[in-house]
PyMOL Python script that loads the backbone (N, CA, C, O; Angstrom):
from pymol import cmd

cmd.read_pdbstr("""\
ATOM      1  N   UNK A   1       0.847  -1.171   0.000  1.00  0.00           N
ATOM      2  CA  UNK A   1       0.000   0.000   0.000  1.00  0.00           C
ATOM      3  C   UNK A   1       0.894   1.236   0.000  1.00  0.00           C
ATOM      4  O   UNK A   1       1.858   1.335   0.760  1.00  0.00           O
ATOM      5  N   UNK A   2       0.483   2.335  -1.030  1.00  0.00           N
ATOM      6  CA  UNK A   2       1.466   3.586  -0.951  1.00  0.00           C
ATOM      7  C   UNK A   2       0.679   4.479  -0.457  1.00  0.00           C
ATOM      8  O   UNK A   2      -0.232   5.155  -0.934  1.00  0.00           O
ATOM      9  N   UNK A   3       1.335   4.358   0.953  1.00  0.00           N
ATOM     10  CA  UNK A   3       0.156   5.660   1.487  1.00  0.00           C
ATOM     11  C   UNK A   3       0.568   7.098   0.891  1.00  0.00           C
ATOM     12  O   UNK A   3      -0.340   7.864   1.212  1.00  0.00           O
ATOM     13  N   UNK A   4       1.491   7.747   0.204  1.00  0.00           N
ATOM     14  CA  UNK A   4       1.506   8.573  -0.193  1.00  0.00           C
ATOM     15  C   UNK A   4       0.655   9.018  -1.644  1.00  0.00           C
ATOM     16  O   UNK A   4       0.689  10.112  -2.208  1.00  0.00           O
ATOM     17  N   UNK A   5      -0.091   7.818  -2.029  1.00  0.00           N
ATOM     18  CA  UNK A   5      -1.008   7.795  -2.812  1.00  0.00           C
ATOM     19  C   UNK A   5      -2.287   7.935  -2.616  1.00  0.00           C
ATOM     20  O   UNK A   5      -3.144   8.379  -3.380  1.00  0.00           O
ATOM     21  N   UNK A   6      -2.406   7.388  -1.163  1.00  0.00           N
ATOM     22  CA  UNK A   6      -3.606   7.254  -0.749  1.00  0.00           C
ATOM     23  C   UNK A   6      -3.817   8.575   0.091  1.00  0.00           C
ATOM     24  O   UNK A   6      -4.974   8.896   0.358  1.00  0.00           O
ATOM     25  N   UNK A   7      -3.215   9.023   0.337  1.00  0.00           N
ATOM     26  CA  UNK A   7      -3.277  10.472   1.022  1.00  0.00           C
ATOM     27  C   UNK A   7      -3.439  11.874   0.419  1.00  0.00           C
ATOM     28  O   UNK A   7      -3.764  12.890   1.034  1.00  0.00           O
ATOM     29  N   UNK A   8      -3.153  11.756  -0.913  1.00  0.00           N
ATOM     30  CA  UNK A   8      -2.973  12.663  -2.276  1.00  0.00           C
ATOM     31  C   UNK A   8      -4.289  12.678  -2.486  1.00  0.00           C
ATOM     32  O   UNK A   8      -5.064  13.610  -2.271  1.00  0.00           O
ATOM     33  N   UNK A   9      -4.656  10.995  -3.165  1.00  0.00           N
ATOM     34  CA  UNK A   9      -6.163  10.819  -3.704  1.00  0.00           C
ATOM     35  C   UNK A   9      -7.006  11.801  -2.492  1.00  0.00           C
ATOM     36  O   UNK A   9      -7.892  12.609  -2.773  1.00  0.00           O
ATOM     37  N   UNK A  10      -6.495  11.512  -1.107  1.00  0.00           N
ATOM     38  CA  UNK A  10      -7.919  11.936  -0.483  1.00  0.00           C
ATOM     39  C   UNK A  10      -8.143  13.650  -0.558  1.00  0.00           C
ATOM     40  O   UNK A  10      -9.033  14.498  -0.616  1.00  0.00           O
ATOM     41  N   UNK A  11      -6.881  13.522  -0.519  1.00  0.00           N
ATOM     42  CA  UNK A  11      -6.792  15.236  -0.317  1.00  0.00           C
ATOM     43  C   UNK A  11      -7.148  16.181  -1.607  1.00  0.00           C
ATOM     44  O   UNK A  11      -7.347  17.395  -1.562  1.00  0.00           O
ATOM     45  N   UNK A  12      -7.186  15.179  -2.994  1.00  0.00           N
ATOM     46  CA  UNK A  12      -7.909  15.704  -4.372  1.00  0.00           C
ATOM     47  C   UNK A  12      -8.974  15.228  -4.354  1.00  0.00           C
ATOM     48  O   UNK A  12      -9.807  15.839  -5.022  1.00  0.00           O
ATOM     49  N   UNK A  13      -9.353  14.240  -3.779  1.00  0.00           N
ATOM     50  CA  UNK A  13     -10.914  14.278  -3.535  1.00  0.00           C
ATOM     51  C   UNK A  13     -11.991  14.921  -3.018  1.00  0.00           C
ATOM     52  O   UNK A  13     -13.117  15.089  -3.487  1.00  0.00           O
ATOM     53  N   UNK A  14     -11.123  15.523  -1.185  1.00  0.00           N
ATOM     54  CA  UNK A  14     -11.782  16.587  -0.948  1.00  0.00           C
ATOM     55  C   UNK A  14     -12.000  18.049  -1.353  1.00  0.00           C
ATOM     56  O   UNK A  14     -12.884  18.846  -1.036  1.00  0.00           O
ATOM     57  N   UNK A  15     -10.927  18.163  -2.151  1.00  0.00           N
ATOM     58  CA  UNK A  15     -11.169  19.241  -2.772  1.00  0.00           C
ATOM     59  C   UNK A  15     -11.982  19.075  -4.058  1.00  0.00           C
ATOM     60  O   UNK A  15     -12.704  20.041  -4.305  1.00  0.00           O
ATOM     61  N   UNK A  16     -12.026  18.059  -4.934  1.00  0.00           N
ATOM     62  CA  UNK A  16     -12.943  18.231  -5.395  1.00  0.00           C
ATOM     63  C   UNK A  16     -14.597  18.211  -5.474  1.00  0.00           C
ATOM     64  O   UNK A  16     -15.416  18.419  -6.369  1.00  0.00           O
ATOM     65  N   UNK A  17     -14.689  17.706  -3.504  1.00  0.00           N
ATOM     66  CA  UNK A  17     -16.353  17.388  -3.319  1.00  0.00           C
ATOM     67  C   UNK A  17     -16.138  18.985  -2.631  1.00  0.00           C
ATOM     68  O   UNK A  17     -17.146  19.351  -3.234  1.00  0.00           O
ATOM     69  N   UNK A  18     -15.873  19.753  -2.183  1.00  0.00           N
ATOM     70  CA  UNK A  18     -15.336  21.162  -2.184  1.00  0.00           C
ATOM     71  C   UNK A  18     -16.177  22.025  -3.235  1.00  0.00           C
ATOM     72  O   UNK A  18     -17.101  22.802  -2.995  1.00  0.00           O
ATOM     73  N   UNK A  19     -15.587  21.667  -4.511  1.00  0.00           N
ATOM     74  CA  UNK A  19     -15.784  22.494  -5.768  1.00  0.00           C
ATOM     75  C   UNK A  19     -15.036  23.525  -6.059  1.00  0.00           C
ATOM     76  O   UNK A  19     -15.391  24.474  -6.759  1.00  0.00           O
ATOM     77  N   UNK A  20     -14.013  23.388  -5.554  1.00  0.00           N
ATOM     78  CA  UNK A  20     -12.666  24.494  -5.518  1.00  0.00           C
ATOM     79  C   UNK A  20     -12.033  23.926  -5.802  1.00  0.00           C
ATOM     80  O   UNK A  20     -12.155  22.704  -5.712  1.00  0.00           O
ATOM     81  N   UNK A  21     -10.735  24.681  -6.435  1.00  0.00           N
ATOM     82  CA  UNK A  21      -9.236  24.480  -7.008  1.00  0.00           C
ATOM     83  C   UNK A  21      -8.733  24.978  -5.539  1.00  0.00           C
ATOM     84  O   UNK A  21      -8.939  26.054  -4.978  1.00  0.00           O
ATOM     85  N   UNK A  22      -8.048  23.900  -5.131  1.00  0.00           N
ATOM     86  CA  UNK A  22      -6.891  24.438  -3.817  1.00  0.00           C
ATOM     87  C   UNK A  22      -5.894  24.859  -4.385  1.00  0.00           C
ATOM     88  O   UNK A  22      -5.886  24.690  -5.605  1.00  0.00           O
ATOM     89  N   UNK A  23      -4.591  25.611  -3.705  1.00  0.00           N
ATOM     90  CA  UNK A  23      -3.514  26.293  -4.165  1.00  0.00           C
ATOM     91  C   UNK A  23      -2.871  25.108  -3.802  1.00  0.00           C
ATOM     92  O   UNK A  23      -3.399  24.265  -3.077  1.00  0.00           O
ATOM     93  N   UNK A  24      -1.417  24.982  -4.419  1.00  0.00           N
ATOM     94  CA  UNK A  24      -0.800  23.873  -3.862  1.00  0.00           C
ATOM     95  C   UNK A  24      -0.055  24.166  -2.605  1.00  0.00           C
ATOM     96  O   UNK A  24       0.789  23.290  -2.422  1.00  0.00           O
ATOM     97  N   UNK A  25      -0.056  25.126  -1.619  1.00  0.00           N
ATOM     98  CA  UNK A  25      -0.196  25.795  -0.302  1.00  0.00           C
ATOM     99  C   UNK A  25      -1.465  25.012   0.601  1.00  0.00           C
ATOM    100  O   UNK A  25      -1.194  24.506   1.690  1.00  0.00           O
ATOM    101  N   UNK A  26      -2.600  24.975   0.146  1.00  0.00           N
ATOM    102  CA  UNK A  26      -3.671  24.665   0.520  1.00  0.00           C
ATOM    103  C   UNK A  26      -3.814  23.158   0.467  1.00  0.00           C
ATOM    104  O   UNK A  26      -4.422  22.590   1.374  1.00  0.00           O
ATOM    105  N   UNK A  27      -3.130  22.268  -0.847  1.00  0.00           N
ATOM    106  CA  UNK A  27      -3.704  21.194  -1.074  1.00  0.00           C
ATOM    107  C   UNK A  27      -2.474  20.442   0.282  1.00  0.00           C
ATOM    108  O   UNK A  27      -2.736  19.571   1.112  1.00  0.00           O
ATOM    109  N   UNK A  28      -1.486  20.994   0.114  1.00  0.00           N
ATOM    110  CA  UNK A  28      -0.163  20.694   1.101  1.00  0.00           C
ATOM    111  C   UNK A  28      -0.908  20.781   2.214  1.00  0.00           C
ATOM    112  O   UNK A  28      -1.242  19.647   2.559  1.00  0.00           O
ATOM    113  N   UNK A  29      -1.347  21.666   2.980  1.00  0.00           N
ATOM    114  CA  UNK A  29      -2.023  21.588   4.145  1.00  0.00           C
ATOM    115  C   UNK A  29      -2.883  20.267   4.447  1.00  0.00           C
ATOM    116  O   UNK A  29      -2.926  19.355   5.272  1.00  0.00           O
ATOM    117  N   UNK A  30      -3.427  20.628   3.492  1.00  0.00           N
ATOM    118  CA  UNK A  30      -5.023  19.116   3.873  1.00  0.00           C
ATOM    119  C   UNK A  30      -4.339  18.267   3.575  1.00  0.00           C
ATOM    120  O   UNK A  30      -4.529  17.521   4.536  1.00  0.00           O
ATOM    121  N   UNK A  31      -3.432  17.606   2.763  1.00  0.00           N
ATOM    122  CA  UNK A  31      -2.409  16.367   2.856  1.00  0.00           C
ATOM    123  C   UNK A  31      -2.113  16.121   4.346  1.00  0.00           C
ATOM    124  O   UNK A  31      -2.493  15.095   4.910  1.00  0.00           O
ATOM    125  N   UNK A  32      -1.520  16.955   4.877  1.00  0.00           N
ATOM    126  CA  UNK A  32      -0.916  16.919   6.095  1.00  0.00           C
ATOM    127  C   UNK A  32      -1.814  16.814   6.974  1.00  0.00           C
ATOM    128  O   UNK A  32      -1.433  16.258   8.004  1.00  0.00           O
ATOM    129  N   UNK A  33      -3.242  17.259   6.940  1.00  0.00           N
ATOM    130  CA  UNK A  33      -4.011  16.780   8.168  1.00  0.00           C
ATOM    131  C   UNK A  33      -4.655  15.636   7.964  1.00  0.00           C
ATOM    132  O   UNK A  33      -5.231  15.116   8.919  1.00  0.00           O
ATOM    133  N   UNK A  34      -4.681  15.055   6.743  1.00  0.00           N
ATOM    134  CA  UNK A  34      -5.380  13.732   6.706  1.00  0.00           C
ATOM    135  C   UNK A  34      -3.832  12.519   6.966  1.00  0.00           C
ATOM    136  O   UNK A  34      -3.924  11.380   7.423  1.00  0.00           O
ATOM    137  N   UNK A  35      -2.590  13.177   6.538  1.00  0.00           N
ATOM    138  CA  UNK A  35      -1.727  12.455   7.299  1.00  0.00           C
ATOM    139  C   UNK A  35      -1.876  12.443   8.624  1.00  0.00           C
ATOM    140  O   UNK A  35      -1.770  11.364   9.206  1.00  0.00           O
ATOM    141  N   UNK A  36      -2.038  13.146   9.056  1.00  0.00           N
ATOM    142  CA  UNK A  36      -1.944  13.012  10.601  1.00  0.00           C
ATOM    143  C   UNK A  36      -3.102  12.220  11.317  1.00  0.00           C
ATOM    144  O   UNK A  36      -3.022  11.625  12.392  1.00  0.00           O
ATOM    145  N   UNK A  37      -4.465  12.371  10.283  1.00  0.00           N
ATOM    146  CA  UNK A  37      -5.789  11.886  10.985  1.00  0.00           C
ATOM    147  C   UNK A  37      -5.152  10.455  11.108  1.00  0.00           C
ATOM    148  O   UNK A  37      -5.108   9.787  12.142  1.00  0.00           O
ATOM    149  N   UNK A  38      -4.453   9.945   9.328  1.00  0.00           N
ATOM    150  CA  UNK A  38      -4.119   8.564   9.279  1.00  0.00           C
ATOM    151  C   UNK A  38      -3.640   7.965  10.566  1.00  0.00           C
ATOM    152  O   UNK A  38      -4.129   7.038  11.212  1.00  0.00           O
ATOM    153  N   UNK A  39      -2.016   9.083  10.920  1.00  0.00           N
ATOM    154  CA  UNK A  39      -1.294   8.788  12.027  1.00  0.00           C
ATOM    155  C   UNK A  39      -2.027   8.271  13.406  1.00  0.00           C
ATOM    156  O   UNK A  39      -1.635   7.298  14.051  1.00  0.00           O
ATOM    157  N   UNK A  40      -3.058   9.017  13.716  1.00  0.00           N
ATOM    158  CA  UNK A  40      -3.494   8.927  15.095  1.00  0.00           C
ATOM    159  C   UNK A  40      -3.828   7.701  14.916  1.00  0.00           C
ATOM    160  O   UNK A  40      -3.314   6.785  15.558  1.00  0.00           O
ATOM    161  N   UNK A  41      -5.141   7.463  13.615  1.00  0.00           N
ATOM    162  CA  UNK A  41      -5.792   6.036  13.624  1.00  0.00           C
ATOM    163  C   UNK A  41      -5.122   5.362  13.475  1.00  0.00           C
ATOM    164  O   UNK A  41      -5.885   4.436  13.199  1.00  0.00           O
ATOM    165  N   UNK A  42      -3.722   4.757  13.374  1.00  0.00           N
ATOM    166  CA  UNK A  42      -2.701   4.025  13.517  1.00  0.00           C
ATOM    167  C   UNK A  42      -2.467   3.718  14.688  1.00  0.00           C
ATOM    168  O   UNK A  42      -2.564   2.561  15.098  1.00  0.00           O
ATOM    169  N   UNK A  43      -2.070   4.863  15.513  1.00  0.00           N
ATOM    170  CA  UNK A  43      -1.608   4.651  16.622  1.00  0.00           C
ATOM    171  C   UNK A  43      -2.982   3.966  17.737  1.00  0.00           C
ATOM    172  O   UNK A  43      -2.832   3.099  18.598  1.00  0.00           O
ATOM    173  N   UNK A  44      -3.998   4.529  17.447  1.00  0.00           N
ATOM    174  CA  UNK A  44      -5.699   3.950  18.352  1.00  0.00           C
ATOM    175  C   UNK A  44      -5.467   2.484  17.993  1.00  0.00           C
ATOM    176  O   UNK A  44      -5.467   1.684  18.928  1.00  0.00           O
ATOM    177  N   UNK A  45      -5.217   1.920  16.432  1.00  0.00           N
ATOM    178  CA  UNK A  45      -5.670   0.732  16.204  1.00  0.00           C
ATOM    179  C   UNK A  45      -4.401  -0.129  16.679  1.00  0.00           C
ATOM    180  O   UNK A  45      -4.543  -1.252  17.162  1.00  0.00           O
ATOM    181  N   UNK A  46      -3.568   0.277  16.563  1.00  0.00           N
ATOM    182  CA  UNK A  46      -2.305  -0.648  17.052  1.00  0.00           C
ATOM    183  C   UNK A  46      -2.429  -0.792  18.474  1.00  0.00           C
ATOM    184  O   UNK A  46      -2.294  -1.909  18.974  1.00  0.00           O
ATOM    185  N   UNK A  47      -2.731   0.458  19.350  1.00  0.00           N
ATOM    186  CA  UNK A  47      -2.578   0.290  21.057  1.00  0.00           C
ATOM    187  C   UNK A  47      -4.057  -0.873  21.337  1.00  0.00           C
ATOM    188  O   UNK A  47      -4.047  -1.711  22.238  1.00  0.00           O
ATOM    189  N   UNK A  48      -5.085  -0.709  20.493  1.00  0.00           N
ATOM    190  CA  UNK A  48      -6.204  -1.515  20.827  1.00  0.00           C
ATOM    191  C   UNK A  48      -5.861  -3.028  20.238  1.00  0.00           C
ATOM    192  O   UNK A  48      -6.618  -3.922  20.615  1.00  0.00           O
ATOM    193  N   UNK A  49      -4.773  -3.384  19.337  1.00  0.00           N
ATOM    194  CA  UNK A  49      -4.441  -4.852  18.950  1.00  0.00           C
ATOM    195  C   UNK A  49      -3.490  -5.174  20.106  1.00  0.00           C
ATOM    196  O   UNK A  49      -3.486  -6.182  20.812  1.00  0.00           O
ATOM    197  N   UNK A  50      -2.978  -4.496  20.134  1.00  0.00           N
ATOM    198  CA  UNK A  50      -1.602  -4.818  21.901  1.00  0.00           C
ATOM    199  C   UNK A  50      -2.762  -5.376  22.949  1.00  0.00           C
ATOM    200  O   UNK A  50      -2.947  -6.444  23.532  1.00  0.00           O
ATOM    201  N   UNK A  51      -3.374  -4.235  22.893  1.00  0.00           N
ATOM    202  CA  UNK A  51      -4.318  -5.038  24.161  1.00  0.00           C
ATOM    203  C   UNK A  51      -5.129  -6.109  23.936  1.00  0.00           C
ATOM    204  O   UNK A  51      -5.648  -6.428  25.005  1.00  0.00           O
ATOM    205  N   UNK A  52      -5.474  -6.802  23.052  1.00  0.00           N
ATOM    206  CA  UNK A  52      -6.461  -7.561  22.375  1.00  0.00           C
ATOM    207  C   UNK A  52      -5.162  -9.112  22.572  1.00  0.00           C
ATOM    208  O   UNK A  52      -5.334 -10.293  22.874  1.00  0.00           O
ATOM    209  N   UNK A  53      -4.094  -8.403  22.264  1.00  0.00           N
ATOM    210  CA  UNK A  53      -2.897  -9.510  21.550  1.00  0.00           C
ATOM    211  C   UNK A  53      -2.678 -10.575  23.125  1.00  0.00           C
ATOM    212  O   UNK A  53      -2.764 -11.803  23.145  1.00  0.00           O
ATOM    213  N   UNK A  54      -2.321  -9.471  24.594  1.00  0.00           N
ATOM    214  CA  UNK A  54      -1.579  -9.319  25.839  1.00  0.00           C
ATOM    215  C   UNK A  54      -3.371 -10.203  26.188  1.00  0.00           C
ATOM    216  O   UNK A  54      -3.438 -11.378  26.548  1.00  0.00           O
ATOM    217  N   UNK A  55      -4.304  -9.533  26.026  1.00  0.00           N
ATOM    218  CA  UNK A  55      -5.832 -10.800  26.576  1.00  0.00           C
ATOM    219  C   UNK A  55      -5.549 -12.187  26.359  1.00  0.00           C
ATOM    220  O   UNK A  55      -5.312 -13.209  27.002  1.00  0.00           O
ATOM    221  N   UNK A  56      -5.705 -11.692  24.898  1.00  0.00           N
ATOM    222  CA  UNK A  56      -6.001 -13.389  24.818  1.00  0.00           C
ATOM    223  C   UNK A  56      -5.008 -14.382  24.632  1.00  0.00           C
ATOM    224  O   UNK A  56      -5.309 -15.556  24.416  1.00  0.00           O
ATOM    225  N   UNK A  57      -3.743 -13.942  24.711  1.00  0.00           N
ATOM    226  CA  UNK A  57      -2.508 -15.083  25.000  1.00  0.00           C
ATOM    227  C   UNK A  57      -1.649 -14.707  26.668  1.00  0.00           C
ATOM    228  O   UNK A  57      -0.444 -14.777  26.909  1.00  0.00           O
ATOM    229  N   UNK A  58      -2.766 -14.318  27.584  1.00  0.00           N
ATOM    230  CA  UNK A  58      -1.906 -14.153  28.890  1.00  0.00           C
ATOM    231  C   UNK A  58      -1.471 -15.788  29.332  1.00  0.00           C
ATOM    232  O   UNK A  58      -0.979 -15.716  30.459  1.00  0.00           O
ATOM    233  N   UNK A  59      -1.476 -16.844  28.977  1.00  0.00           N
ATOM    234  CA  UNK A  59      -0.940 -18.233  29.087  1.00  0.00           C
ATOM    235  C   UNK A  59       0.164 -18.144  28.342  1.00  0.00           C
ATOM    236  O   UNK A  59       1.045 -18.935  28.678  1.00  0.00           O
ATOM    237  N   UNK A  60       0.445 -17.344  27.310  1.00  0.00           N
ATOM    238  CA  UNK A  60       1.193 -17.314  26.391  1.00  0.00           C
ATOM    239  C   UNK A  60       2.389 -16.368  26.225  1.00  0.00           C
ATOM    240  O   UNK A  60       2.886 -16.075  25.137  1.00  0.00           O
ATOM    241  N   UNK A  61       2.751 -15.973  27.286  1.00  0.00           N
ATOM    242  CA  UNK A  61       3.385 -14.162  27.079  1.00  0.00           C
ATOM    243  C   UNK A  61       4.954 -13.934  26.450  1.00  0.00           C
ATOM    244  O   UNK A  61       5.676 -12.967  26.690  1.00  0.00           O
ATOM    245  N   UNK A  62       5.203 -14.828  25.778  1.00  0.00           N
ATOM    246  CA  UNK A  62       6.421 -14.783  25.180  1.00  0.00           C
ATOM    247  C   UNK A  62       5.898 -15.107  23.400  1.00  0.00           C
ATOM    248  O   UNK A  62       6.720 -15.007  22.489  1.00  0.00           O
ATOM    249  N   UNK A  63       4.950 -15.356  23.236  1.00  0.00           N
ATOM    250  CA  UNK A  63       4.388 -15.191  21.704  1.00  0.00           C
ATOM    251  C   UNK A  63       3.690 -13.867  22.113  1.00  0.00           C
ATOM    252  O   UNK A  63       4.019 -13.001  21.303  1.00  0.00           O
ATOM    253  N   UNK A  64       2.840 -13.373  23.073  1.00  0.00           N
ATOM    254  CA  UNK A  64       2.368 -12.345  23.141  1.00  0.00           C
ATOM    255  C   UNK A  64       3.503 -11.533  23.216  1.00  0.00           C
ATOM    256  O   UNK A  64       3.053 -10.441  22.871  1.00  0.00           O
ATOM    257  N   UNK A  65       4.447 -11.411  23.401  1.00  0.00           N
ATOM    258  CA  UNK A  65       5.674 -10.532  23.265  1.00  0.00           C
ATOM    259  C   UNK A  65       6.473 -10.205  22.011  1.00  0.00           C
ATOM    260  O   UNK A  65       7.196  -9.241  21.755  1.00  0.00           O
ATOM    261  N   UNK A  66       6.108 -11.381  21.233  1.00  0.00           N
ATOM    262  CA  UNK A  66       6.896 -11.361  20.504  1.00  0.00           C
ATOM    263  C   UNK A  66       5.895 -10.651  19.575  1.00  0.00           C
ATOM    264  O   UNK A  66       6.323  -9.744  18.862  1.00  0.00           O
ATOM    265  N   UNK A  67       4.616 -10.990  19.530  1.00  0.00           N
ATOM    266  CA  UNK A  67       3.903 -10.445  18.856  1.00  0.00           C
ATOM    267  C   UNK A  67       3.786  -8.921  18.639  1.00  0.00           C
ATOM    268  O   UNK A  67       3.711  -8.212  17.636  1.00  0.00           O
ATOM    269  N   UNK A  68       3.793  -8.777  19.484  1.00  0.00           N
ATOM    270  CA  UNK A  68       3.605  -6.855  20.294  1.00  0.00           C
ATOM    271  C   UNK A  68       4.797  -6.689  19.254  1.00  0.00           C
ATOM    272  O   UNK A  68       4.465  -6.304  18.133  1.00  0.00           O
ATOM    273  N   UNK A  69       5.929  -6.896  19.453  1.00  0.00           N
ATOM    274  CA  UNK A  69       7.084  -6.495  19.306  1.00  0.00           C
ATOM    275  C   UNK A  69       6.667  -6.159  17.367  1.00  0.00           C
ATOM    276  O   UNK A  69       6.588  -5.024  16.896  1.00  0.00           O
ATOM    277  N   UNK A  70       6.467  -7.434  16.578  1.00  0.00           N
ATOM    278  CA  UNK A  70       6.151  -7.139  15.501  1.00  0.00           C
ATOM    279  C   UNK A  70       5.215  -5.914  14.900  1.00  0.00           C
ATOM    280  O   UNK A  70       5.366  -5.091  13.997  1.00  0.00           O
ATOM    281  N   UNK A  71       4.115  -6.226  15.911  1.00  0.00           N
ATOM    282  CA  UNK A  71       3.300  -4.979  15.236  1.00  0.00           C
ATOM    283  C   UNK A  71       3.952  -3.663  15.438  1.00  0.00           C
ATOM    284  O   UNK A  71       4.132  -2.843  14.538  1.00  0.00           O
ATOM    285  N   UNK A  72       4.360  -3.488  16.915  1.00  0.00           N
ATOM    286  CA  UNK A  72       4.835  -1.938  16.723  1.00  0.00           C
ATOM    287  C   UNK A  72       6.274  -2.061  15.380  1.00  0.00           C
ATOM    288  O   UNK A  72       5.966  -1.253  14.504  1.00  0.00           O
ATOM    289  N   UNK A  73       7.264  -2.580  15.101  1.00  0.00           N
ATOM    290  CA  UNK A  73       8.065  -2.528  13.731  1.00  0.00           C
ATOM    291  C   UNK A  73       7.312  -1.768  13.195  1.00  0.00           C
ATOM    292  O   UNK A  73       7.505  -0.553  13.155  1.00  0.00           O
ATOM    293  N   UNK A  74       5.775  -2.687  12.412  1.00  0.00           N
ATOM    294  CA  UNK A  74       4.943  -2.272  11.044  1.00  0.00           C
ATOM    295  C   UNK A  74       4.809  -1.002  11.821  1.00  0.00           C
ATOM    296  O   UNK A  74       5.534  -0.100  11.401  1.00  0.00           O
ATOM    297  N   UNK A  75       4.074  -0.715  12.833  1.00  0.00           N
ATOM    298  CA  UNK A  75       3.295   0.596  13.168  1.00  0.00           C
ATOM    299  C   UNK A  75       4.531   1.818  13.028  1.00  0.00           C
ATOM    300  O   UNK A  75       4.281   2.878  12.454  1.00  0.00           O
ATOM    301  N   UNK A  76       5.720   1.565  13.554  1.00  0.00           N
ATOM    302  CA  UNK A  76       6.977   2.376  13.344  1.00  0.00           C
ATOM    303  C   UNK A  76       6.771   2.832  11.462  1.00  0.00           C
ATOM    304  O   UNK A  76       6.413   3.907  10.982  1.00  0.00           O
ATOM    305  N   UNK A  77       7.001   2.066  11.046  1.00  0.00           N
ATOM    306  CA  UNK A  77       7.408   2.293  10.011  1.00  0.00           C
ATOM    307  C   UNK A  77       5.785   2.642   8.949  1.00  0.00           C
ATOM    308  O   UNK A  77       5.864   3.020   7.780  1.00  0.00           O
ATOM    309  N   UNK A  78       4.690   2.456   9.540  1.00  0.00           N
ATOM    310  CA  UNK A  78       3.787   2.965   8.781  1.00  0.00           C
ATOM    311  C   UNK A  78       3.895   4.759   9.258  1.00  0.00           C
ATOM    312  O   UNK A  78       3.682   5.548   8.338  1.00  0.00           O
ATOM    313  N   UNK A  79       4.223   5.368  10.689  1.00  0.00           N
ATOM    314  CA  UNK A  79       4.101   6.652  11.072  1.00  0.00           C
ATOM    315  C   UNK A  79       5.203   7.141  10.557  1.00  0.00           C
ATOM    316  O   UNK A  79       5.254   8.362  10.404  1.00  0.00           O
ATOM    317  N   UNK A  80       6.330   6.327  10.172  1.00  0.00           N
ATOM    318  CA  UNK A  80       7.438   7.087   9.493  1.00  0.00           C
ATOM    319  C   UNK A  80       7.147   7.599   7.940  1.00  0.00           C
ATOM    320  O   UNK A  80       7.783   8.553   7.492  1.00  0.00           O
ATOM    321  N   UNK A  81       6.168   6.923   7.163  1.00  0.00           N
ATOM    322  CA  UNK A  81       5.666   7.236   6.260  1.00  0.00           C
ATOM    323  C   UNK A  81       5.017   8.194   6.191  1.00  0.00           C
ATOM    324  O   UNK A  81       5.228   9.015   5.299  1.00  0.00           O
ATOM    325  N   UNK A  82       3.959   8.377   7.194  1.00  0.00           N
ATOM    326  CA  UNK A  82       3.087   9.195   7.183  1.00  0.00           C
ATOM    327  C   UNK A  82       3.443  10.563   7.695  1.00  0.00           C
ATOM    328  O   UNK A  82       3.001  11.666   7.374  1.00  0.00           O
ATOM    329  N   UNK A  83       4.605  10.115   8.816  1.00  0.00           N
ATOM    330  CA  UNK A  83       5.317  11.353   8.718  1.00  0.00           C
ATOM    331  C   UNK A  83       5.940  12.153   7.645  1.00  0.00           C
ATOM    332  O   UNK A  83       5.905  13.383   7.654  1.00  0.00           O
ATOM    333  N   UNK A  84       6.458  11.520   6.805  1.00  0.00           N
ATOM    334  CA  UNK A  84       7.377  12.003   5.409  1.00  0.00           C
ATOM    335  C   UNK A  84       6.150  12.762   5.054  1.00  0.00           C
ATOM    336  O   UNK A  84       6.301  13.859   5.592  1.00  0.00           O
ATOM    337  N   UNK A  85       5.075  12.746   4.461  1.00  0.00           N
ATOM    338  CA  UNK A  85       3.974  13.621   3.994  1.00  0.00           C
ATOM    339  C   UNK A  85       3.796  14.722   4.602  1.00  0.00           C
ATOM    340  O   UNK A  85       3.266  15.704   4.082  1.00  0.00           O
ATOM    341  N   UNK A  86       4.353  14.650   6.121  1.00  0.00           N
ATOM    342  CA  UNK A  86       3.797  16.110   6.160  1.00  0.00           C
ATOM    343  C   UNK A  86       4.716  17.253   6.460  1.00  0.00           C
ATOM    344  O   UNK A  86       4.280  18.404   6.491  1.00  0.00           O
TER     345      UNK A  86
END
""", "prot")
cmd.dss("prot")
cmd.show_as("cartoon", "prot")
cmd.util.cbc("prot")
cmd.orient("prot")
């Protein structure tokens, strides 16, 4: 997935349900806040899989560890993306 694609599209989408031409000052802006909306919902959905992960393998806490460990990597490196956008 290229979120820098997917963040563009949204941000020419809203401007075009808008009905305005944004400046590319303007379209830069709304890039950057729908990066960031992305960012947060990253960060909500990852802290709510940690906790979901740490439930249901507390018999288990060394796959639950290891697990954790993986998702935050992806989650690192999806906010590093999303950081670059803005």
């Amino acid at each position: 997935m290229n979120l820098t694609k997917v963040v563009n599209k949204a941000a020419t989408d809203a401007s075009n349900a808008i009905g305005s031409s944004l400046s590319e000052a303007e379209l830069e802006k709304l890039t950057a806040i729908i990066a960031k909306a992305m960012e947060d919902a990253v960060h909500e959905t990852s802290n709510q899989h940690s906790k979901v992960c740490v439930n249901c393998l507390t018999h288990e806490m060394d796959l639950a560890h290891k697990i954790r460990q993986e998702m935050e990597l992806k989650k690192v490196a999806i906010i590093a993306n999303l950081t670059a956008l803005r």
